[in-house]
C-alpha positions as CSV (number, residue, x, y, z in Angstrom):
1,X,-10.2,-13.6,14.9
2,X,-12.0,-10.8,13.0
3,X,-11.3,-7.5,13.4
4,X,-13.0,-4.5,12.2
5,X,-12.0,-1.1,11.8
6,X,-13.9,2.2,11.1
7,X,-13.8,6.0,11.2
8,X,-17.6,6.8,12.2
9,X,-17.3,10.2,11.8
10,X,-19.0,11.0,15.0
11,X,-20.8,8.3,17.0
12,X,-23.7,9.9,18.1
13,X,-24.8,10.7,14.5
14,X,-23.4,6.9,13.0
15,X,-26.4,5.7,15.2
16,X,-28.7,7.5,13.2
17,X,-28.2,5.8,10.1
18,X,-28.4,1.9,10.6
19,X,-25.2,1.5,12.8
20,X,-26.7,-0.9,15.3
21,X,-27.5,-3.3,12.6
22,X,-24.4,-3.4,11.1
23,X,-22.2,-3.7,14.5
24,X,-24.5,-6.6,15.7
25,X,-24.7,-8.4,12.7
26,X,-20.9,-8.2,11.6
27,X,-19.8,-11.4,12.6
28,X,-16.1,-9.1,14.5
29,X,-14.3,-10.7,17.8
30,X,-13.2,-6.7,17.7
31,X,-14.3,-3.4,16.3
32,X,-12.5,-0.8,16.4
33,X,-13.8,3.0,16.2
34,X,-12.3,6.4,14.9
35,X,-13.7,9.7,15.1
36,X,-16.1,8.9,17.5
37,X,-16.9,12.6,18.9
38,X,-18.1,12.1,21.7
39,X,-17.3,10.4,25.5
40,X,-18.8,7.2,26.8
41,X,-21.2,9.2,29.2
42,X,-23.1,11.4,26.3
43,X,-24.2,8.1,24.5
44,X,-27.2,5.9,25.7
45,X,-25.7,2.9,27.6
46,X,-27.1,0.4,25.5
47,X,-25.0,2.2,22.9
48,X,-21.9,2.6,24.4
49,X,-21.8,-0.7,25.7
50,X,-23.5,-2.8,23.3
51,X,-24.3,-6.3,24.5
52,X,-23.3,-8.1,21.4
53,X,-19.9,-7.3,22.5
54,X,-18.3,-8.2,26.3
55,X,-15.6,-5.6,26.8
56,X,-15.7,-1.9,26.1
57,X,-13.1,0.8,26.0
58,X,-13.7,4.0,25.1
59,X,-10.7,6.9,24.5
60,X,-12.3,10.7,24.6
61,X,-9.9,13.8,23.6
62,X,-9.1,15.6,26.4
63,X,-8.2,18.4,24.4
64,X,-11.7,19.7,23.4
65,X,-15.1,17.8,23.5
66,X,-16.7,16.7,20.3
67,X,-13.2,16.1,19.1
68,X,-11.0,12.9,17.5
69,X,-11.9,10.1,20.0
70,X,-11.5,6.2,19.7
71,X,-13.6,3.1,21.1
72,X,-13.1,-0.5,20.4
73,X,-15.9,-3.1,21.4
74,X,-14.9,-6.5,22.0
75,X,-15.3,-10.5,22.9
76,X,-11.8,-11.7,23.8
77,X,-10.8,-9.9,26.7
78,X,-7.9,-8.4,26.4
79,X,-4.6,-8.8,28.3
80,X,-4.2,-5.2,29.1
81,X,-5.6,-1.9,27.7
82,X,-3.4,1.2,27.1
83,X,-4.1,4.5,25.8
84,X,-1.9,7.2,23.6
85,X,1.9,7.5,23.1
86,X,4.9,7.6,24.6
87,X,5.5,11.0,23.9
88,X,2.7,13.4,26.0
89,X,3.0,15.7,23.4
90,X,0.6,12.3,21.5
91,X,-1.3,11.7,24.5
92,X,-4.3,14.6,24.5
93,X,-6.3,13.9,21.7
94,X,-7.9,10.2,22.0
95,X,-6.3,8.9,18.9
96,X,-4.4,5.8,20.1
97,X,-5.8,2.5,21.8
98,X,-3.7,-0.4,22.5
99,X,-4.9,-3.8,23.6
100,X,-2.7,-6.5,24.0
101,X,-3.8,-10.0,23.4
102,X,-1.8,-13.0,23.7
103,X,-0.1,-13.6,20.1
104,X,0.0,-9.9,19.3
105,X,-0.4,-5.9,20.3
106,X,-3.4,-4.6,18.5
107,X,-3.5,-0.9,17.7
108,X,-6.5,1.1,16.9
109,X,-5.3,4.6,15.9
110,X,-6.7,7.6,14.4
111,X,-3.9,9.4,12.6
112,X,-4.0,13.0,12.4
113,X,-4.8,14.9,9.6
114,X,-2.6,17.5,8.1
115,X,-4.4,19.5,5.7
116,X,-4.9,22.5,8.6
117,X,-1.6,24.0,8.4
118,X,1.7,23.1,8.4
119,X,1.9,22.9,12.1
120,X,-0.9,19.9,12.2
121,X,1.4,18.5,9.6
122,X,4.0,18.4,11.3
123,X,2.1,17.4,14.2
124,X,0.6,14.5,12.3
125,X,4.7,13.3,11.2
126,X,5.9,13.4,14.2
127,X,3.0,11.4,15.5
128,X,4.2,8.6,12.7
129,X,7.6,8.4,13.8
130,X,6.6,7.8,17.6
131,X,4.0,5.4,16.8
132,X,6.8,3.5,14.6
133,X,9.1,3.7,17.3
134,X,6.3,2.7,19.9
135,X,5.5,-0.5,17.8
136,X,9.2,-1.1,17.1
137,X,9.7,-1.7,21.0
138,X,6.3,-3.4,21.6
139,X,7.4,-5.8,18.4
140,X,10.5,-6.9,20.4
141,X,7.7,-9.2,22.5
142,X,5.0,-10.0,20.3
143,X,4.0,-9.1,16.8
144,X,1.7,-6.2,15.8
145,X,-1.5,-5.6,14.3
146,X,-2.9,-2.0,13.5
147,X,-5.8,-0.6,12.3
148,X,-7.5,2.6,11.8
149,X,-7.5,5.7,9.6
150,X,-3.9,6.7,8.9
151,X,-5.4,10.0,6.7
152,X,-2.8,9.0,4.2
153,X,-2.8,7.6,1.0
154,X,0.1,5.8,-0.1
155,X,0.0,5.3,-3.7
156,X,-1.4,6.7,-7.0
157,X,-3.7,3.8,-7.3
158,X,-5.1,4.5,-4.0
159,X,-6.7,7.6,-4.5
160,X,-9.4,8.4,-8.3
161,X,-7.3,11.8,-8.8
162,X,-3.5,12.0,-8.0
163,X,-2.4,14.5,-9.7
164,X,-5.1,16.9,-9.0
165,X,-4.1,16.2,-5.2
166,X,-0.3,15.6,-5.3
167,X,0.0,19.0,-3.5
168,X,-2.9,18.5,-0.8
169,X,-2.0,16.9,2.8
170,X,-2.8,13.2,2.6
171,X,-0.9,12.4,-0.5
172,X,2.3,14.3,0.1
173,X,5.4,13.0,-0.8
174,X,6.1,13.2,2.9
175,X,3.7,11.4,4.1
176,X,3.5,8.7,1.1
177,X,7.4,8.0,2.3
178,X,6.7,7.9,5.6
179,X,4.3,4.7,4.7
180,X,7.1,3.5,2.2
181,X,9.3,3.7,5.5
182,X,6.7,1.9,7.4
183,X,6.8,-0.6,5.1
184,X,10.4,-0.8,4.8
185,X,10.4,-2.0,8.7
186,X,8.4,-4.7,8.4
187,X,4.8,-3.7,8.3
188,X,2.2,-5.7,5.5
189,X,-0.4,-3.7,3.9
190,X,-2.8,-6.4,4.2
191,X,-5.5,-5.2,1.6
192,X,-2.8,-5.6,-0.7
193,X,-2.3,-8.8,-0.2
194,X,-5.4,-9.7,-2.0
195,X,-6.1,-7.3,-3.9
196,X,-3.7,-5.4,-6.0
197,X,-5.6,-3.7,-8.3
198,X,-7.2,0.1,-8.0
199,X,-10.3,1.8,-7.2
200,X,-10.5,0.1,-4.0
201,X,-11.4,3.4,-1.6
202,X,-12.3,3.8,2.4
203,X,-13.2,7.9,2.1
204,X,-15.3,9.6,-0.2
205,X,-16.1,13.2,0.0
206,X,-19.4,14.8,1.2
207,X,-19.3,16.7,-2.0
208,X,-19.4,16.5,-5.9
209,X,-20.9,13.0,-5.5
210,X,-18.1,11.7,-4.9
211,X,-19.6,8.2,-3.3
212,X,-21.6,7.6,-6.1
213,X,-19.0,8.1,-8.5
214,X,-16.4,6.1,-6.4
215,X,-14.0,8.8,-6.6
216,X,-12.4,8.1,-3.6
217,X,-9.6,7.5,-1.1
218,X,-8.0,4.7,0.6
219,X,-6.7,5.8,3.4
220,X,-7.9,3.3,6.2
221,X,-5.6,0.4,6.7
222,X,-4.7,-2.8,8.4
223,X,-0.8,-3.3,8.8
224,X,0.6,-6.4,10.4
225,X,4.3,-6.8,11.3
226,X,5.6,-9.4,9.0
227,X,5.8,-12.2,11.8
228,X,1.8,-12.2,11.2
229,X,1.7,-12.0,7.2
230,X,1.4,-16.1,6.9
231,X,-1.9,-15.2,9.9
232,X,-4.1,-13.1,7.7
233,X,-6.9,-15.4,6.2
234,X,-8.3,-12.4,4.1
235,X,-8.4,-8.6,4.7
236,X,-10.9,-6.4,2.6
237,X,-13.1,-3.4,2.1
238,X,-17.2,-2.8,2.8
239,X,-17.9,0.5,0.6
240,X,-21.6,-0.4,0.4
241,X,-21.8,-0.1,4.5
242,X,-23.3,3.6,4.4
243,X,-23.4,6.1,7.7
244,X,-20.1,7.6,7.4
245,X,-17.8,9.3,4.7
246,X,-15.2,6.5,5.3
247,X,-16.9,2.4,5.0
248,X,-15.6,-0.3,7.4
249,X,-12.4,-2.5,6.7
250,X,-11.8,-6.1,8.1
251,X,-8.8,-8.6,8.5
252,X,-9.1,-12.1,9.5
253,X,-6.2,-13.9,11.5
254,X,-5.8,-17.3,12.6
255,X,-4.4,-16.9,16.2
């Protein structure tokens, strides 16, 4: 199974810039969206139910239109669909897509960003810790997969500049740990298991040219509890996929 995931940065506009040709030529059994901006209803049909794909869920914030927002397009149909978090508190802002399939629960998940004030920080850790616990209790019957753009960078390789931004939300101590404690529960940073090296980024800037100059961030993952690890045929990185300030990431599992 392949498995895409990527924060459009607003749907409507992705479609714009060569989106079409890229989702129907991409070879996924999923793909999964972040950022989308919009609801199912303000996007053409043919576009929000593209027939390259059979199955089509979309999540809109309820909190404010134009806002957050998740879709995944899909071939396998899955078991059962779910949206958010336990906790309601996770529940109003379209970030969180669950589909089940038979080996394993697949996640699609836009984590929040923290660089508004410390309340969205907080926000954004207590979101962590109820996904973790979420996927602890779902891991109890099958393994997990996740995917999406978890706004945080975990190490100094994964970012061009560290020290400049060792004080800006997204490479907080905080945060960095709470990916170390991720880790520390069983979780696989699958890009890293091919590829340990740096300058491997998913986000670049609008500004200072920062594409061009690959001064970047990786901060859009795959995880897979560690039940899955000997499952993943490859995982990697498409920064030459323009359209958006983040670039697509992929995993391939034999289930």
């Amino acid at each position: 199974m392949i498995i895409y995931s990527w924060n459009v940065n607003g749907y409507r506009a992705v479609l714009k810039k060569d989106f079409r040709s890229w989702l129907d030529g991409c070879g996924a059994d999923v793909v999964m969206l972040q950022e989308t901006k919009a609801e199912k209803d303000q996007v053409p049909h043919k576009h929000s139910e593209p027939d390259s794909f059979s199955h089509h869920y979309w999540n809109s914030s309820q909190k404010k239109k134009g806002y957050s927002g998740t879709c995944c397009f899909c071939n396998p149909e899955p078991l059962a669909v779910f949206t958010g978090l336990p906790d309601e508190r996770y529940r109003n802002e379209g970030r969180v897509q669950h589909l089940e399939y038979p080996d394993f629960h697949l996640f699609n998940i836009y984590f929040p960003n923290g660089q508004m004030s410390d309340e969205r920080l907080e926000f954004k850790m207590g979101f962590y810790d109820c996904f973790l616990e979420h996927a602890q209790e779902l891991r109890k019957t099958k393994p997990i997969v996740v995917g999406g753009d978890f706004n945080t960078a975990h190490t100094e390789i994964d970012l061009k500049n560290p020290k400049s931004n060792a004080e800006r939300s997204g490479f907080l101590p905080i945060e960095r740990a709470w990916i170390d404690k991720f880790i520390e529960h069983g979780y696989v940073d699958t890009f890293r298991m091919f590829e340990p090296g740096p300058h491997h980024y998913t986000w670049w800037s609008y500004r200072f040219n920062a594409r061009q100059n690959n001064a970047g961030w990786r901060i859009d993952y795959f995880f897979v509890s560690e039940e899955l690890k000997k499952k993943v045929k490859r995982a990697w990185i498409e920064p030459e996929v323009q359209g958006s300030d983040h670039c697509p990431i992929g995993i391939e599992l034999d289930v």
